[in-house]
N, C-alpha and C positions, 0 to 999 in steps of 0.2 A: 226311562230308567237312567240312574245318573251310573257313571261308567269308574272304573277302577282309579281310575285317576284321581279321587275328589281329595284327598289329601293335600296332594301337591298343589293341586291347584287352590284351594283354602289357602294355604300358604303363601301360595305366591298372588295371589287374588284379595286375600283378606284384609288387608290396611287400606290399600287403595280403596276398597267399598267399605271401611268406616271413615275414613277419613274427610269422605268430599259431601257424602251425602246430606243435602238440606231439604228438613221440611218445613218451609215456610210456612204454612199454614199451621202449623201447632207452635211457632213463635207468637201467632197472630190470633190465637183461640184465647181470649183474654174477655172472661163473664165479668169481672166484679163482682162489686155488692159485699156488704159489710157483715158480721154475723151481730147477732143482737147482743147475746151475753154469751160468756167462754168459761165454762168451770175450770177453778183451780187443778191444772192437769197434775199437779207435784203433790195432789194430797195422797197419803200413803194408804196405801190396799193394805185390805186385811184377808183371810182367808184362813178357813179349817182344814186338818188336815183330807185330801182329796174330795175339797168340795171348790167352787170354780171363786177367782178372789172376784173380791166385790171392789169394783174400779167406779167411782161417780163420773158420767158420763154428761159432757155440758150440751149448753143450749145453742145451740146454733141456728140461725134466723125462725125462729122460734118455735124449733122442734128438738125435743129433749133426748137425748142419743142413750138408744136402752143397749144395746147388743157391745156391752163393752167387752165380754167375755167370751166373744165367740163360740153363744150358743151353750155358755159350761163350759165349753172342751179348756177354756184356760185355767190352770190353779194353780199360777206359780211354779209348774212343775220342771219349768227351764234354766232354772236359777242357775244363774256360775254359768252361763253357756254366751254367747255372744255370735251374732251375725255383721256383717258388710251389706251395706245395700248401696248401688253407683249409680249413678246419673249427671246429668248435667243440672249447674246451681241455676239457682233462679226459684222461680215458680214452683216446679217441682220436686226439687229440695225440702224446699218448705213444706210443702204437703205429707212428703215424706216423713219428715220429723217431726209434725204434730202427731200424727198418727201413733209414731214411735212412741211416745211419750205413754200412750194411755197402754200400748202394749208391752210397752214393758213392765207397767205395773200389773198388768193381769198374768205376765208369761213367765214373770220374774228375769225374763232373760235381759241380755243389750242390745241393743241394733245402734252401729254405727253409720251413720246415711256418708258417704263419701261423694262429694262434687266435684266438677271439672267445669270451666269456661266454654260456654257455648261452642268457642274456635276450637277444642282441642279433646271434649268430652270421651268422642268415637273413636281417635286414637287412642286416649291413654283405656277405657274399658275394653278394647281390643285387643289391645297389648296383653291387660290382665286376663283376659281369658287362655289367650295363648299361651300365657309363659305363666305368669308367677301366682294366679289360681286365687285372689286373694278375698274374692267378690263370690255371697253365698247369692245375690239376687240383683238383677238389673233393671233398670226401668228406660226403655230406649223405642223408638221410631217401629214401626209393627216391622216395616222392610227389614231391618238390622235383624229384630229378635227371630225374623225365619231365616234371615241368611244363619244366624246361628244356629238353628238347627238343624240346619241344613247339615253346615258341620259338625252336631256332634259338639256344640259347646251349653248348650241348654237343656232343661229334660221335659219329659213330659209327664204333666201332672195328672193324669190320669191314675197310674196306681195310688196315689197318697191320697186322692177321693174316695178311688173305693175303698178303701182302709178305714170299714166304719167306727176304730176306735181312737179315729186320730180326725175327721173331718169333721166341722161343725155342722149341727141341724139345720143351723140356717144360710146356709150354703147360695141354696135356692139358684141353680145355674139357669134354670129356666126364668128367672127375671135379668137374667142381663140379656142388651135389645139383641135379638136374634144374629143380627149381619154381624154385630159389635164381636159379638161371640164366637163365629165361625169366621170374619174376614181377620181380627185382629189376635187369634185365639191360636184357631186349627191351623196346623199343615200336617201334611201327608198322613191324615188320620190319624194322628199325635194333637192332645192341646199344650201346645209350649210354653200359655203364657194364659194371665188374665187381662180380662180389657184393663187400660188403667183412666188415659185421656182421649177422649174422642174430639173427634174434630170434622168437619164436613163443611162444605162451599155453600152459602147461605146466599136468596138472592132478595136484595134490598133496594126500595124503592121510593120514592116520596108518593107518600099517599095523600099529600095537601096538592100534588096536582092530579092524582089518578080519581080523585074523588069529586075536582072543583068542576063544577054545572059549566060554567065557560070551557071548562077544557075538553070537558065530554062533548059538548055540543060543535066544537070545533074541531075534534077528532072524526065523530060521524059526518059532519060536514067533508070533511076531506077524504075520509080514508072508504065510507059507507060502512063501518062495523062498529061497536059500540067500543068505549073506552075502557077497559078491565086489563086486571094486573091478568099478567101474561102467566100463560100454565103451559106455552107450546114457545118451540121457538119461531112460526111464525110469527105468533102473537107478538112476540119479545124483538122481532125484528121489525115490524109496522111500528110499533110506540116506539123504538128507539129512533126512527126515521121522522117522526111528528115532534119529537122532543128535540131535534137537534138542528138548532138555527139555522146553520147553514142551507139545510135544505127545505127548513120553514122559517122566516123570519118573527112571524109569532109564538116561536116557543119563548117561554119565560127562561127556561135555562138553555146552557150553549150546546149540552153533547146531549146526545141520548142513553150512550153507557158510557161504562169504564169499568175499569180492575185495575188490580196492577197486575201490568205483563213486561217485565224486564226478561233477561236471559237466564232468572231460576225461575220463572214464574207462569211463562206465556203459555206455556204446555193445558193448563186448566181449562183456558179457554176453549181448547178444542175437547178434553176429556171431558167436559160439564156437557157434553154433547154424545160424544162419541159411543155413553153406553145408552143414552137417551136412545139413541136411532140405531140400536143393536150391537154395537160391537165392544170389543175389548181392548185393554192394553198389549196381555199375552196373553194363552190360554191356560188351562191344567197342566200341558204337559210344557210349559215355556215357551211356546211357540210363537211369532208375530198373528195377534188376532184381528188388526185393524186395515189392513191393506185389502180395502173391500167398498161396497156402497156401504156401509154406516160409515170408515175412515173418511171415504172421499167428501159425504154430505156433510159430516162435521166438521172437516177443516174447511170447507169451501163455507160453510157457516160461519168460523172463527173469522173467514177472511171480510165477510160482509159485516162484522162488526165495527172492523177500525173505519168502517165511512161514518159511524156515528160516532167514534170518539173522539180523545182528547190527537194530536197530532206526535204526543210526547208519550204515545199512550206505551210505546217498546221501551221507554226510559222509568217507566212508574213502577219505584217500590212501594212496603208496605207506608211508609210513611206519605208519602206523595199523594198515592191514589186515594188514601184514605182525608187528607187534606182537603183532594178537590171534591169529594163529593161531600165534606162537611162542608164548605166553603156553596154551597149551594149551586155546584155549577153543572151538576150529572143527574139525572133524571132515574135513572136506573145503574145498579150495580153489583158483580157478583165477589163474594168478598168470603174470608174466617169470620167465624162470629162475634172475632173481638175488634172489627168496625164499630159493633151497635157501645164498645166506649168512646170512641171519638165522636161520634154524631150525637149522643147525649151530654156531651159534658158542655160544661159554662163555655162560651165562647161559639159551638155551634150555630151554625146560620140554620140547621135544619133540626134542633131541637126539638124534641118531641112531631118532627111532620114524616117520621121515616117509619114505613112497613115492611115486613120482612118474608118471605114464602121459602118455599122450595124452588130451585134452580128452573128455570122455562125447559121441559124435554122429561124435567123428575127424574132425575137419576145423577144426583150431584157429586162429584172427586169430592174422596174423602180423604183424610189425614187421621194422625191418630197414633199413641203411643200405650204400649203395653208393658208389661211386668212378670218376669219370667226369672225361674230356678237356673243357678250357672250347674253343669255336670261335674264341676268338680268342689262344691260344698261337703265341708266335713258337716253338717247339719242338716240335713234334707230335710228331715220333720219338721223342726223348729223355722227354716225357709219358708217351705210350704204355709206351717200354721200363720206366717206376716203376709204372703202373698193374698191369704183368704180375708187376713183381717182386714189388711189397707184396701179392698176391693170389695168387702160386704156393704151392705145396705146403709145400716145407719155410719158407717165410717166416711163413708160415701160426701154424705151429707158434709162432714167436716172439712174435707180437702175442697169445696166450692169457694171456702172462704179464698183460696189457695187459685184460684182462676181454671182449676181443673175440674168441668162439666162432667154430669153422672156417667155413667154406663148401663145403669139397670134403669128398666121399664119402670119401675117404681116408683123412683125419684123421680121422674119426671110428671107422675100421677099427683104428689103430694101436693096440695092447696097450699100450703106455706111457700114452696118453691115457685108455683105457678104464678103465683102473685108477687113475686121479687125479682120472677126472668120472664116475662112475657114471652120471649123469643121462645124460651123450651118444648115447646108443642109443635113449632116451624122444625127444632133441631133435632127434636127425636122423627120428628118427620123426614128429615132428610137424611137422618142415623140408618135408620130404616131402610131405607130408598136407593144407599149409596152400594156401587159397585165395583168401581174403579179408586184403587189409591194414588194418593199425590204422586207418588212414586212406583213404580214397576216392579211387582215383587217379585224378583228373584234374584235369588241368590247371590250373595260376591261383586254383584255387578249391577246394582238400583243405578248405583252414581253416574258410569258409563252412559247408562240407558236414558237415564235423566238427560244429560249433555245433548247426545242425540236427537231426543225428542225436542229439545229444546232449540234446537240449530235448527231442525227441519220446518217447525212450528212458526220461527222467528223468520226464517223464509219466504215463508208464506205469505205472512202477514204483512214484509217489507214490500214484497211483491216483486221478490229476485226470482222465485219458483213457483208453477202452476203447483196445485195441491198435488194432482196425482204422482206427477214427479217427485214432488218433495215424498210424496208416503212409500214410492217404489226403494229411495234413497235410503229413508230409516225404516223397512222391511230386510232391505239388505244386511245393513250395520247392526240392525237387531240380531238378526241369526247369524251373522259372521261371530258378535261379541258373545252369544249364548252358546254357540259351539266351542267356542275357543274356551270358553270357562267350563268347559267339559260335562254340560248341562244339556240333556238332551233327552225328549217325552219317548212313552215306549212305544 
């Protein structure tokens, strides 16, 4: 139960956890792929009076976007009204604003999409919530959008669904993927928000050596097991030992994995494991869940990685890691899903030879960014009606052009899409699968918690701290820093 305090403490708490927090991995969740043809989004609706406008809905990698009117429920009937929607530019900007485009010719209303530079996003939208109210919807990091609701700056969209003459029929909450729904959605029995970008640790592999007759036969030769893409992390730890020179001289390539694990990073390594072999970051009620045998077997895991990698493996960002293992020199690697653009593009040494699974253990750190109502819009209805629109089915489809992967089970069923992202069945696999996010969700303090994890993780792996130590260390600072932000289970 959080305690009387939470005011103050939002206050005195709340810029420092928008300010610092980074999710790497949703910078790095980068699909491509081009859309086939783009209906003229500017041709003007027309519409009867109280019947839904007719908006032409284009072609996107060649599937025709029927549901431009949200089901009927749109007929212009917004007209003269205007919304804010904020986020950071880029990507998601973009997505944002195609979208805009066809809803506002169904809604008659305006959506002004408002950006910020990656560096400064989560200030200047924090600010506006607190103080000057200006923003009817945000689109931000899952961590951020419960720390907001935490305090009381977000709402919950449950009443405006059930409100059958304001929701659209095809709504259909039961096709967004299950976890999507309830890890990036719910809190505290409230859903604050829709899925918008999903993102999960995908684990990538050269299948021109997992599949070559020489290499299988000199894997069984050695090891006495057969050669297969890893589903366990023993498995994942034998092949990465065979793959990596140093301790075979006949591997064709030098490491046997890699990532990148700089000082925002290296934490994954150990959570791509941690809910694999039972445990948690925190639990329901914020409490340290990992100071345990699943904590200890997962970082003493994380720790036996760096014998098969790169030596610079604590220096590699997204650019770096993703270099060497296009550069053909990593045999295995756990990565966002927006690796599989660098390892296809012209110039790749490993073009077309790279496969992709689920994480070794099946239970891969996820990332992920949602879209949620502020408490203080003079438009609630008209919010609500963009949240449903930019997150239904066929709209879905349009923001891919935009590097922002589906949410709903659907889309990722569609034979069009199957056949343009091969990877989609790996990623709703591990959509599915995932448990733990990039970051620690709670409240006011992801960013802190991050640090922590991150110092303790990086300890480890330097080989300044035994594991258990290190986990006693950030079990400690965890519940120091979750007490002190006045956070505390019942």
């Amino acid at each position: 139960m959080l305690n009387a305090n939470k005011g103050s403490v939002r206050a005195a708490l709340g810029l420092t956890f928008a300010i610092s927090l980074v999710l790497a991995g949703c910078s790095g969740n980068d699909n491509g792929g081009n859309s086939t043809t783009s209906a003229d989004a500017s041709a003007s609706p027309t519409a009867d009076a109280g019947s839904a406008v007719k908006v032409e809905g284009p072609t996107v990698y060649g599937i025709k976007l029927q549901d431009m009117d949200a089901g009927g429920t749109l007929k212009g009937q917004y007209k003269g009204k205007k919304i804010v929607v904020a986020t950071m530019a880029g990507d998601t900007e973009k997505a944002l604003k195609d979208a805009a485009t066809y809803f506002e010719q169904a809604s008659g209303a305006t959506v002004e999409v408002q950006s910020f530079p990656a560096q400064s996003y989560m200030e200047k939208i924090q600010l506006d919530l607190q103080t000057n109210h200006s923003f009817d919807s945000i689109v931000m990091p899952v961590a951020l959008i419960h720390g907001y609701a935490e305090g009381g700056l977000v709402q919950d969209l449950k009443p405006y669904i059930d409100n059958k003459e304001l929701v659209s029929p095809t709504l259909s909450l039961d096709d967004f993927i299950p976890s999507l729904l309830d890890i990036y959605g719910n809190y505290k029995s409230k859903l604050v928000a829709f899925p918008y970008k999903p993102d999960a640790q995908i684990f990538f592999y050269r299948k021109d050596l997992f599949e070559d007759p020489k290499m299988k036969e000199s894997f069984k030769a050695k090891t006495g097991h057969e050669l297969v893409v890893p589903q366990t992390p023993e498995q994942m730890a034998e092949a990465a030992a065979f793959f990596t020179k140093s301790l075979n001289p006949d591997s064709p390539v030098t490491y046997g994995y890699s990532t990148m694990a700089d000082n925002t990073s290296s934490r994954w390594i150990w959570t791509n494991r941690l809910a694999a072999f039972g445990g948690r970051d925190v639990d329901k009620d914020f409490k340290p869940a990992f100071n345990n045998e699943a904590g200890l077997k997962a970082l003493e895991f994380a720790k036996d990685l760096t014998r098969y990698a790169p030596k610079e493996l604590l220096t590699l960002g997204w650019d770096e890691a993703n270099t060497l293992f296009a550069n053909g020199e990593v045999a295995m690697m756990e990565q966002w899903p927006g690796l599989i653009q660098t390892v296809e593009a012209d110039g790749s040494k490993v073009k077309g030879k790279v496969g992709y699974g689920v994480t070794p253990g099946g239970a891969p750190t996820m990332g992920g960014w949602s879209i949620a109502m502020t408490a203080s819009t003079d438009n609630p209805e008209l919010t609500y009606k963009f949240l449903e629109y930019v997150t239904s089915k066929d709209l879905e489809v349009l923001k891919i052009q935009d590097k922002m992967d589906p949410t709903r089970t659907s889309n990722y069923m569609r034979p069009e899409l199957q056949q343009q992202f091969p990877m989609y069945q790996t990623l709703l696999d591990s959509l599915t699968k995932g448990k733990i996010m990039a970051d620690p969700d709670v409240p006011f303090i992801s960013p802190k918690l991050n640090d922590i994890m991150e110092s303790a993780v990086q300890s480890v792996l330097r080989g300044e701290l035994e594991p258990q130590k290190a986990l006693d260390i950030m079990d400690k600072s965890f519940t120091e820093e979750i007490k002190g932000a006045g956070i505390a289970g019942e």
